[in-house]
C-alpha positions in Angstrom: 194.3 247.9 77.9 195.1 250.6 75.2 195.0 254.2 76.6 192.4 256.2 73.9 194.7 258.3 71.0 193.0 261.7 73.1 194.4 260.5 76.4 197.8 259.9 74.7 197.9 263.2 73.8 196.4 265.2 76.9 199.3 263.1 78.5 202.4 264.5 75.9 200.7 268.4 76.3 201.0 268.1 80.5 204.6 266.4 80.4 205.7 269.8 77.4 204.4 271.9 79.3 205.7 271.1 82.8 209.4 270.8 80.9 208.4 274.4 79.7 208.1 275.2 83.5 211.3 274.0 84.2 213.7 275.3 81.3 211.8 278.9 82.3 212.6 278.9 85.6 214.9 276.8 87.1 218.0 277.9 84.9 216.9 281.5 86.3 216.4 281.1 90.1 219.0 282.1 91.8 218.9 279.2 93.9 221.9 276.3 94.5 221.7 273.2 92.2 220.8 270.9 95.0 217.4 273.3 95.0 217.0 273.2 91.1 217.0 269.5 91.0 214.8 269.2 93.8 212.1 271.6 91.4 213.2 269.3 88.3 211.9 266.5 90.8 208.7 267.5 91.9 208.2 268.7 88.3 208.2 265.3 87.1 206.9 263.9 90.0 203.8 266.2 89.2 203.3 264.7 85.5 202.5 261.1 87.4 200.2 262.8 90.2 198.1 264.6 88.2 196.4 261.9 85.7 197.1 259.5 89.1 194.2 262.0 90.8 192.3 262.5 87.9 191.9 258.7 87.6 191.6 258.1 91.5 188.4 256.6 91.5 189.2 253.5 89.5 191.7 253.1 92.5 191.7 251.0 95.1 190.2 252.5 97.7 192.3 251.7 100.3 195.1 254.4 98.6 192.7 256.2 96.0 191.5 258.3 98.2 195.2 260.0 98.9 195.8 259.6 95.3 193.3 261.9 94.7 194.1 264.3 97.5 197.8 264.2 96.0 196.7 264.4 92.1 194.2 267.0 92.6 196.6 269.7 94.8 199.3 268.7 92.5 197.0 269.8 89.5 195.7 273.4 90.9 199.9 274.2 91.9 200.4 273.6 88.2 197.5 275.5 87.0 198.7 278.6 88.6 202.8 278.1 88.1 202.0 277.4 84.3 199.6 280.6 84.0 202.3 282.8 86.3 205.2 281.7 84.1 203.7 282.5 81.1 202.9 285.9 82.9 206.1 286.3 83.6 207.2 285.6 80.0 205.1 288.1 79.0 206.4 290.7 81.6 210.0 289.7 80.5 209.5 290.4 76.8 207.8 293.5 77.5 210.9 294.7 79.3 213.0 294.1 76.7 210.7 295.5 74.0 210.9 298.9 75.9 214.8 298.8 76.6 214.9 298.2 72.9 212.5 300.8 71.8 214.4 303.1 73.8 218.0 301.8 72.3 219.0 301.1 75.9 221.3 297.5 76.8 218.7 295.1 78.1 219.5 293.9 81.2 217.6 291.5 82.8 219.2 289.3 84.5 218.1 291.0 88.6 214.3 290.2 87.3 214.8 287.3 85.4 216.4 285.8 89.0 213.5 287.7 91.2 210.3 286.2 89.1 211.6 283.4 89.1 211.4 282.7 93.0 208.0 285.0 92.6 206.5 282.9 90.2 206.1 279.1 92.5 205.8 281.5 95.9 202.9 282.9 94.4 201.4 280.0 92.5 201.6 278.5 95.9 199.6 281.0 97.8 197.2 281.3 95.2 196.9 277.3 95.9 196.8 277.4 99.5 194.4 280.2 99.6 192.3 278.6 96.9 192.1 275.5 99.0 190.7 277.4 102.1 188.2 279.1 100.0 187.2 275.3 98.7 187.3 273.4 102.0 185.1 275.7 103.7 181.2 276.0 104.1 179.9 277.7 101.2 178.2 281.2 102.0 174.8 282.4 101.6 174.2 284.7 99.0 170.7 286.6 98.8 169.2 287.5 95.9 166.3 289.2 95.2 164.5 288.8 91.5 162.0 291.4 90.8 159.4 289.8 89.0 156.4 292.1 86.9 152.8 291.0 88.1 153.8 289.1 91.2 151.0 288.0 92.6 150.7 289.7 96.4 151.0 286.0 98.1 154.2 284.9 96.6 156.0 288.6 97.4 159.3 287.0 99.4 158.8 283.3 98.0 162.0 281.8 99.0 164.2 278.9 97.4 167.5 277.7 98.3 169.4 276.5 95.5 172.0 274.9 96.1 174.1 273.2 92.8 177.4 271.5 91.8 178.5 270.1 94.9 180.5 267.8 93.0 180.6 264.6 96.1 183.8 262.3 95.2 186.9 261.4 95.9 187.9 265.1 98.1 183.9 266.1 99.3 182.5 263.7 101.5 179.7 263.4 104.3 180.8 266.0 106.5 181.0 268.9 103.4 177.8 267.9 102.6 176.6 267.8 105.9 177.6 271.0 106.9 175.7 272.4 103.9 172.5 270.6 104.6 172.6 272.1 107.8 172.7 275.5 106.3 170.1 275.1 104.3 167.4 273.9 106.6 168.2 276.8 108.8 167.5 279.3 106.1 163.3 277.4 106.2 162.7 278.1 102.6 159.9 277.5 100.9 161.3 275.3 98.4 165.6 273.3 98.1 166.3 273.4 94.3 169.1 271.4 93.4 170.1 272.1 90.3 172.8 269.4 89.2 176.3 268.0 89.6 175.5 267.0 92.8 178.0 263.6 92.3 181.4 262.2 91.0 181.2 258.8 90.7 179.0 255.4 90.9 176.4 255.1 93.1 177.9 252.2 94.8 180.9 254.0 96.0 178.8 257.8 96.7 176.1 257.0 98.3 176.9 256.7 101.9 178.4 260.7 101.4 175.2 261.8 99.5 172.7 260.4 102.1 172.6 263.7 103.8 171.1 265.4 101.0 168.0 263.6 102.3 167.5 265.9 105.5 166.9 268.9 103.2 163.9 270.4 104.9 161.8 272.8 102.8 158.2 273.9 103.2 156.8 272.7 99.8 159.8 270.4 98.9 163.7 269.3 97.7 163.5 269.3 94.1 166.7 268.2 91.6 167.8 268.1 88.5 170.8 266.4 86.8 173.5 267.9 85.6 175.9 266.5 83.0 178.3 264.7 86.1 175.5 262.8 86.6 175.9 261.1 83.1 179.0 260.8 83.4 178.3 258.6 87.1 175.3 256.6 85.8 172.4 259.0 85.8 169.5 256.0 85.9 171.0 254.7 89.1 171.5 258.0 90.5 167.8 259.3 89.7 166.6 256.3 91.7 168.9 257.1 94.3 167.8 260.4 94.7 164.5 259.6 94.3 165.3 257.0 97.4 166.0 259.5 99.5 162.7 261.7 99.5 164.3 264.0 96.2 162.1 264.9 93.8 163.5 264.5 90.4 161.9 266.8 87.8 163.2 265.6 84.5 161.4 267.3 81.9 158.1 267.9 84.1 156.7 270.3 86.2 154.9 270.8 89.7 152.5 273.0 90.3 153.1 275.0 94.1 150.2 276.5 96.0 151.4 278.9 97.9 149.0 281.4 99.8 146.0 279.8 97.4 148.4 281.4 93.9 149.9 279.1 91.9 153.2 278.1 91.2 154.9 276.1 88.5 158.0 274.7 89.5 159.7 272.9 86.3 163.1 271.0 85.8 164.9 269.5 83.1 167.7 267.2 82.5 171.4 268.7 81.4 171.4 269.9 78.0 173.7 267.3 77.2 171.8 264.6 78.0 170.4 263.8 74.8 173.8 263.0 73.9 174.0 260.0 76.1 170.4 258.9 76.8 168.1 260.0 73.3 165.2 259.6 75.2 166.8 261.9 78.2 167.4 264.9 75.9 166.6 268.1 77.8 163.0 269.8 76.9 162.1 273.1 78.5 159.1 273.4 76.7 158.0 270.1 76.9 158.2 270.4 81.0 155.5 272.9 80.6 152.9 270.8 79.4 150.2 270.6 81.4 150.8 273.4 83.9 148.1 276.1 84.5 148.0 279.1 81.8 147.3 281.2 84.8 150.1 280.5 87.2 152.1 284.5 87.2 155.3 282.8 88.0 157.0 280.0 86.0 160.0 278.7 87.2 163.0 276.1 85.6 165.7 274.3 87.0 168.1 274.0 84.4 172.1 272.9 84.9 173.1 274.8 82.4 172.5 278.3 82.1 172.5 277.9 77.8 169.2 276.3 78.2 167.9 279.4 78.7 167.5 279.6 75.0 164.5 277.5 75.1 163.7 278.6 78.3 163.3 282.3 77.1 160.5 281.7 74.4 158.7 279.0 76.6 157.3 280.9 78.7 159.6 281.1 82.1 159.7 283.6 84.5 162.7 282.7 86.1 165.7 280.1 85.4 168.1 278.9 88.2 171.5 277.2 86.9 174.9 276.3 87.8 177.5 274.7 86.1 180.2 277.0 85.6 181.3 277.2 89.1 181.8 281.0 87.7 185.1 279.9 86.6 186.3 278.5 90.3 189.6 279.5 89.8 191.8 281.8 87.0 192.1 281.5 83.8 188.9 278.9 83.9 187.0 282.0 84.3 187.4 283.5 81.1 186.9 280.5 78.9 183.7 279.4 80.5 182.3 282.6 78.4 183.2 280.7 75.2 180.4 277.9 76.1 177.8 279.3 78.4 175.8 282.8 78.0 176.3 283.9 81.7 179.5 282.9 84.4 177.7 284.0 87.5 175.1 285.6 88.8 171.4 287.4 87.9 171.3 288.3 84.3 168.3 288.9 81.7 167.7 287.2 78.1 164.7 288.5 77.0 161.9 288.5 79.5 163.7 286.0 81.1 165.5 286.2 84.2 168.5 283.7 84.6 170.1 282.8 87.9 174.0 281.1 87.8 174.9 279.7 90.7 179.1 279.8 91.6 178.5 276.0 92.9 177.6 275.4 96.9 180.8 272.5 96.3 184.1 272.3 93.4 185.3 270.2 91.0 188.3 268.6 90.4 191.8 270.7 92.3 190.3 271.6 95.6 190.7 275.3 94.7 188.7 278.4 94.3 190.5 281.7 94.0 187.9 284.8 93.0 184.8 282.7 92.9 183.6 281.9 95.8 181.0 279.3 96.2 177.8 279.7 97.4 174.1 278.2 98.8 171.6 280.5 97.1 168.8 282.4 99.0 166.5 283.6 95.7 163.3 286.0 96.9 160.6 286.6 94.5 159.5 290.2 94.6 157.6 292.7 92.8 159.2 294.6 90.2 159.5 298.0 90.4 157.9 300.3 88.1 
């Protein structure tokens, strides 16, 4: 089967640049040959792991599984040695930019050999330390949204959000176990989950996504997709869900009584839905329809935090997102601005308050380095004047 012209390509850019890595560094390090062709090794060795990984799930499973483990550690190493070495390219010119400025010899040649060991040390404790940060429970983060008007009954109305978990070939049934558990101690009112909970068919996830079926609230576990769900079959997931005792909103709304005052609790599918499923295409206002003109507090489960745009002049109170995994790991952070409004955390559009979530899981290297991921506590309380 004919690889598509973009995959071709993706393929060409990873094996330039890792032979970038290598003419930068290796002729530098002031290492024996034996060591330099060992890094010339690995560095090819690296341009098969890391489409091997990305593709592991169309493995066998028997060896997919390590595939992935191999492709996906192989990827975040190279993430961080390609942004270091252009770092230190950067460093390096700006070096000689001041000897010459200053009409002084350049002489690089003690820091051209020094960051040149630097650069695959570090990349490799950003990696290691990125993949403890992944691997373990995500924390709790509480945050409080001050809301204008709330009503006296739902001052401290609690949801857990919990978003991009991301179960495939490296999260399993224990991750996701271990973060079910968390969230039923927290006893909140209401579990949002607000997309990207999978990576993959349901044939081969659902075993690791059962747990998701303890989730314990007072009023309720409510999801939404998110665009990994398209990718993964969403129809079949959506029934799976739904199997388990989830409620699905897609592009509805439930009304919550809590303490006798209403509640409207909305969700929508991703905002790229439309885009594979017409009828599927993501409608804030549309969710709405229906719900009680007197409920104070109107709340949307969105995936992505741009679909606060329609969110804003609906009519919401409150919108909880995820997504962008606020970047996971450098340089992802800063381009994730170029697509979505807001990275991480509380922000305001309007009169519209708009919650991103970091991700309660990761995607693809098993690496997070300044982003840490988190399982949401939001409290509704009254604004102060």
């Amino acid at each position: 089967m004919r690889r598509p012209p973009i995959i071709n390509r993706i393929l060409a850019i990873g094996i330039l640049v890792h032979l970038y890595i290598a003419l930068r560094l290796l002729p530098d390090a002031p290492i024996p040959q034996a060591a330099r062709w060992l890094g010339a090794l690995y560095l090819a060795l690296s341009c098969l792991l890391i489409p091997l990984g990305a593709r592991a799930r169309q493995l066998p499973p028997s060896w997919g599984r390590a595939a992935a483990w191999a492709g996906l550690l192989a990827m975040g190493f190279f993430s961080s040695l390609f942004v270091l070495t252009l770092l230190r390219d950067v460093l390096l010119f700006a070096v000689w930019a001041a000897d010459a400025l200053r009409g002084v010899p350049a002489d690089e040649t003690a820091l051209r050999g020094s960051s040149a060991l630097w650069v695959p040390v570090l990349a490799l404790l950003l990696t290691l330390v990125g993949l403890f940060n992944a691997r373990r429970r995500a924390r709790i983060v509480t945050v409080n949204v001050p809301i204008a008007g709330l009503p006296p009954a739902l001052d401290g109305f609690t949801i857990a959000q919990i978003s991009d978990i991301h179960v495939g070939p490296t999260i399993r049934r224990p991750y996701v176990e271990a973060i079910v558990a968390a969230v039923n101690r927290m006893e909140a009112d209401v579990v949002a989950i607000t997309g990207d909970v999978v990576d993959g068919p349901v044939h081969q996830l659902a075993p690791h996504a059962a747990p998701l079926g303890q989730l314990r609230a007072r009023h309720g576990v409510y999801l939404v997709t998110g665009n990994h769900e398209y990718y993964s079959g969403a129809r079949e997931w959506v029934a799976e869900f739904e199997r388990m005792g989830l409620c699905v909103l897609s592009n509805r709304h439930v009304v919550i009584a809590h303490g006798g005052t209403p509640l409207v609790l909305a969700g929508v599918t991703d905002y790229s839905a439309g885009q594979f499923d017409p009828a599927q295409r993501s409608d804030p206002r549309g969710a709405l329809l229906g719900a009680p003109p007197d409920a104070a507090v109107r709340i949307l489960l969105a995936h992505q935090p741009r679909s606060a745009f329609a969110a804003e002049p609906a009519g919401y109170t409150l919108q909880l997102s995820g997504h962008t995994h606020g970047g996971q790991f450098l340089p992802w952070n800063f381009f994730v601005r170029l697509q979505q409004p807001f990275t991480a955390g509380l922000r305001r559009l309007g009169r519209l308050w708009v919650y991103t979530s970091r991700g309660t899981g990761y995607w693809g290297p098993p690496k997070r380095v300044g982003a840490p991921s988190e399982i949401t506590r939001i409290r509704l309380v009254p604004a102060r004047l």
